[in-house]
N, C-alpha and C positions, 0 to 999 in steps of 0.2 A: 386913548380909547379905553374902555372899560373894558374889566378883563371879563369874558366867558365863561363859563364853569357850569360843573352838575354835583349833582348830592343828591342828599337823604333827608328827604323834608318831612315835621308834621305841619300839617295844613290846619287842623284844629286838635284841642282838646284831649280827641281820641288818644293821640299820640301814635297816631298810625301811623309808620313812617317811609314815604315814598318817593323814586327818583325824581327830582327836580332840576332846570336847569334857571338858572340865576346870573348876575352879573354882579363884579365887585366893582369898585369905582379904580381908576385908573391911578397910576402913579402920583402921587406928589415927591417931592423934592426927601421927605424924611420917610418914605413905605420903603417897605420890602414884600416882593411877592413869591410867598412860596411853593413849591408845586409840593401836596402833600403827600408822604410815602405812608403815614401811621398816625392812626388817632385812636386812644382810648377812650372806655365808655365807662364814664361816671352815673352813680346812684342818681346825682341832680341831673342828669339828663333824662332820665325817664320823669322825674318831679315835676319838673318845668315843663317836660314836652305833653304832659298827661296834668297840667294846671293845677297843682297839687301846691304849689307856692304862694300862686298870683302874679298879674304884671307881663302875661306872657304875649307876645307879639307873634302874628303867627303870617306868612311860614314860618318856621323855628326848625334852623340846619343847626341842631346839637354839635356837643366837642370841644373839649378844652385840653385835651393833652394830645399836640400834634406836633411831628416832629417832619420834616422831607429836608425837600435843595433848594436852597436860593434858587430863586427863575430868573430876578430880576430885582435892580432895586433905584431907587431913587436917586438925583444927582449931588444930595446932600448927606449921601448914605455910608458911614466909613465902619460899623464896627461889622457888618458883613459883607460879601460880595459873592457873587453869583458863584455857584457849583459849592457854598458852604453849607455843612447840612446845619438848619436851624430850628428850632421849637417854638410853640407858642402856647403859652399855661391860657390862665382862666381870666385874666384881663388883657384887656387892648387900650386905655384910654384913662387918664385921671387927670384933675385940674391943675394940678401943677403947680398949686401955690399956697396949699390949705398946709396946717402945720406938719401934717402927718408926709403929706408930699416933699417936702423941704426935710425932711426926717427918714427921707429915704425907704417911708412907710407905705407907699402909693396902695396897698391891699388895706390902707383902711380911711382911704379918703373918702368922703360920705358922697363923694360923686361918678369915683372910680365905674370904669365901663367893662361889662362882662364880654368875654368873646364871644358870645351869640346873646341874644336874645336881651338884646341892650340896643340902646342909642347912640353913637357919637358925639361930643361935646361938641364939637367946632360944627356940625353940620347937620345932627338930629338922626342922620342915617344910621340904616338897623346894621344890627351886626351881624353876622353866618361864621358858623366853627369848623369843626375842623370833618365831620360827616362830608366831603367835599373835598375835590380834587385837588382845589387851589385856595388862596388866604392872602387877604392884602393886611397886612400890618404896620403900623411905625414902626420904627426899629427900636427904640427905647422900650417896648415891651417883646421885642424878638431875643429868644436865646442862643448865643452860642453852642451847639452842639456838642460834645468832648465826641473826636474820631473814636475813641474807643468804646463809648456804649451804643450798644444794639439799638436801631433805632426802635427797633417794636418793644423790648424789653424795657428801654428805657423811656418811652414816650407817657408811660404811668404816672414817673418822677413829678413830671408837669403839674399835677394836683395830686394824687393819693402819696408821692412822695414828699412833698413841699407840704401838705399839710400837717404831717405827723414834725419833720428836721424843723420846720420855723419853731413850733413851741416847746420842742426838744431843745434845742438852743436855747431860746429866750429864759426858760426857768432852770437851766443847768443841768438839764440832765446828758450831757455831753462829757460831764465832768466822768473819769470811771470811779470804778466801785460804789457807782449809787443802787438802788433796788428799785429798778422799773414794774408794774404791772404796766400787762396792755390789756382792753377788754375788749373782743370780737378778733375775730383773726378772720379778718377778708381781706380789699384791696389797700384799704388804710393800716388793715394792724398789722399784716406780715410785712409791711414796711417799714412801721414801727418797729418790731420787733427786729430786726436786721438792722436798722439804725443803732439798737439799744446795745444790742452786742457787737457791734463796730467800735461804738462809744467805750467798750469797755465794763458794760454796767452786769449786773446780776437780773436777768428779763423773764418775768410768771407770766405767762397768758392765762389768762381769765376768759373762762368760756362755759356755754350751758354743754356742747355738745362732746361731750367725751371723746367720742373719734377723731377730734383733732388733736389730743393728747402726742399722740406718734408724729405728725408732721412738723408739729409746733417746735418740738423737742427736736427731731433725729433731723428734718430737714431745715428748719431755719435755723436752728442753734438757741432755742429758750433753753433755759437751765433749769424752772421751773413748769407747774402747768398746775391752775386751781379748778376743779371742777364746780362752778359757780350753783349747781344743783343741789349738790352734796353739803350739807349746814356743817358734817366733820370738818371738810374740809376747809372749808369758809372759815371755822372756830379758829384751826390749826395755824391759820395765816393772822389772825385779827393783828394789829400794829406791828406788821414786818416791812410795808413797802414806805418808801421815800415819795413815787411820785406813781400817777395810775395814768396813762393817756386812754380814754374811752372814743372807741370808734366808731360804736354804733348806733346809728340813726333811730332809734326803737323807744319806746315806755319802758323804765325799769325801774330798780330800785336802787335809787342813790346813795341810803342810808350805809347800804350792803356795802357797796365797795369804798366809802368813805369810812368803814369801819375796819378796812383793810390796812388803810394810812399809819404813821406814826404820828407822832409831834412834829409839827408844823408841813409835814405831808401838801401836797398838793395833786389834786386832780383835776386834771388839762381837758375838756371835752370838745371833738373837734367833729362828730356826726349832726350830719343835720336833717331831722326826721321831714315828714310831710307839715301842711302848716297845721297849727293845732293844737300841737304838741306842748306840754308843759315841763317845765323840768321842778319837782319835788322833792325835796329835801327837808329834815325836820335840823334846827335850827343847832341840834346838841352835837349834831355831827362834825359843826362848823367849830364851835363855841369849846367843845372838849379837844384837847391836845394841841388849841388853836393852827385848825387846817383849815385849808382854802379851796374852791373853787373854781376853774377861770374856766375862759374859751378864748378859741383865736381860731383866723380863719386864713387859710394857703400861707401865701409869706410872700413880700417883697422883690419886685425884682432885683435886685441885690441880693438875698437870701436863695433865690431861684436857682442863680447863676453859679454861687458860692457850692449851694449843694448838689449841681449837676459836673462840679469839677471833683467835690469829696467823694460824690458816687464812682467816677471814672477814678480813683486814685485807687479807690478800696473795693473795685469791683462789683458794686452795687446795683442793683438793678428788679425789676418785679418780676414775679412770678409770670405769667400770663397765659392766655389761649387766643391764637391768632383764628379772625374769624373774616367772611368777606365780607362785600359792604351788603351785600342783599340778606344779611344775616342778622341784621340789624334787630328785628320785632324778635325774634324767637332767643337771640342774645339776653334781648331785656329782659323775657319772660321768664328765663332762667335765671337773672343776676338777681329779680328778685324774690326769687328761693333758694338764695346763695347758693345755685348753680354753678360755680363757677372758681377756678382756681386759679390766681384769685382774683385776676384781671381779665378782660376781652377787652383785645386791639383790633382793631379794623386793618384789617392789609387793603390800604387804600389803593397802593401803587397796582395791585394785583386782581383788583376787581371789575370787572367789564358793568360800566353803571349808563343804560340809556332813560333818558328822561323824554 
């Protein structure tokens, strides 16, 4: 039988978002069904829910970082079992046989399935995330849990965690005593930045807004902090840092912080504005000191899992503001005027939702 369930649905465009009651499709042989305790609320879910992307399928139950209990799982199902608490990031679904899939890379299969506001391969069905009490997934994209992180604190890890550790890894800055910028300190960059000094590294936040000067520093442990305002300070920094990861979704100036870099420098860009957006750069930024560029987007489940274990070793976890689920439109209205420190979770388990 198909399971039941209610959420927080936009119905159109608006991105209005209100109780809905839905059903997810019933067990096969490789689901896991889990009853959800905590879901984070991503930038891209106000994007997608307010059609600022494209491609959107509507109702649209947002949520990609959701963590609860095993309810239930399939008879083919071994790497969880019922009463384990488990997550599920930003995909549900990839072909399974393109290179990148066989590479243990499934977050860059060009077929890969989002957890809402997607399709299913085997069957066309829409997806629903994690705004919702419950979640049927395969288990090949379900995480193991680590007992020891908070589920609310940790249910961020699932995307604004996973996005910053994949390309932290992959370009080495895992490695210590390298010199990280980060640029934006929200729900991406204080994770960054916590990663950066776990790792070992020497971590500047780079930001317009002075008043995060004090948090950046006393509470997450930067060692630096460049006031990206200030052209002194901008000067004072020019060719100090190794690698810059940019968090944020906005029109800036490339030039600026690519002049921050040394030789052979790299800056990782992992915010993803509304669509429209260009990214600009003049060509000498690249060509002098021979620096680079890139983007990447979450990380693999392999990566996922990897660093929901290094977070439980090293006590890692997001900042956050637990909020209910009816909390939802005034949550957004705030996150986007970084209202918000630096996360909001949904206490799903806690919220009376009638549809």
């Amino acid at each position: 039988m198909p399971i039941k369930t209610v959420g927080y649905a936009a119905q159109d465009a608006s991105g209005d978002m209100k109780p809905w009651a839905f059903e997810h499709r019933d067990l096969g042989p490789n689901d896991v069904h889990v009853k959800i305790v905590a879901c984070g609320i991503c930038h891209s879910d106000v994007h997608q829910a307010r059609g600022e992307w494209g491609g959107e399928i509507f109702p649209m139950v947002p949520g990609h970082e959701i963590v609860g209990y095993v309810e239930s799982v399939g008879s083919a199902v071994t790497k969880v079992k019922v009463g384990d608490k488990a997550g599920v990031g930003v995909f549900v679904d990839s072909c399974r046989t393109c290179t990148s899939c066989s590479n243990d890379e499934e977050n860059y299969c060009t077929k890969r399935v989002p957890s809402y506001n997607g399709r299913l391969i085997k069957d066309n069905s829409v997806t629903y995330g994690g705004y919702a009490r419950d979640i049927v997934c395969e288990d090949k994209f379900v995480f193991r849990f680590p007992d020891s992180l908070d589920i609310y604190k940790g249910a961020p890890l699932l995307c604004a965690g996973i996005t910053v550790y994949s390309p932290m890894k992959k370009f080495g800055m895992d490695a210590p005593g390298k010199k990280i910028g980060v640029v934006g300190l929200g729900g991406l960059g204080h994770m960054a930045v916590k990663f950066g000094v776990a790792f070992g590294n020497e971590v500047t936040v780079i930001s317009r807004s002075e008043s995060k000067r004090k948090e950046a520093m006393e509470d997450l442990g930067a060692h630096k902090f460049i006031n990206s305002s200030d052209p002194a300070q901008l000067a004072a920094a020019k060719f100090t840092l190794d690698f810059i990861v940019d968090t944020v979704s906005a029109e800036k100036d490339m030039d600026l912080y690519m002049s921050l870099l040394g030789v052979d420098g790299t800056l990782v860009t992992v915010g993803l504005p509304p669509k429209g957006f260009q990214l600009k750069i003049a060509p000498g930024s690249l060509i002098n000191f021979r620096k680079s560029i890139v983007g990447s987007v979450v990380g693999s489940v392999k990566e996922t899992q990897e660093m929901l274990e290094y977070c439980a070793e090293k006590g890692i976890s997001s900042v956050i503001e637990k909020v209910p689920m009816d909390y939802i439109n005034k949550a957004w209205e705030r996150m986007m005027k970084s209202d918000v420190h630096y996360r909001f979770v949904i206490d799903v388990a806690n919220s009376n939702i009638q549809a």
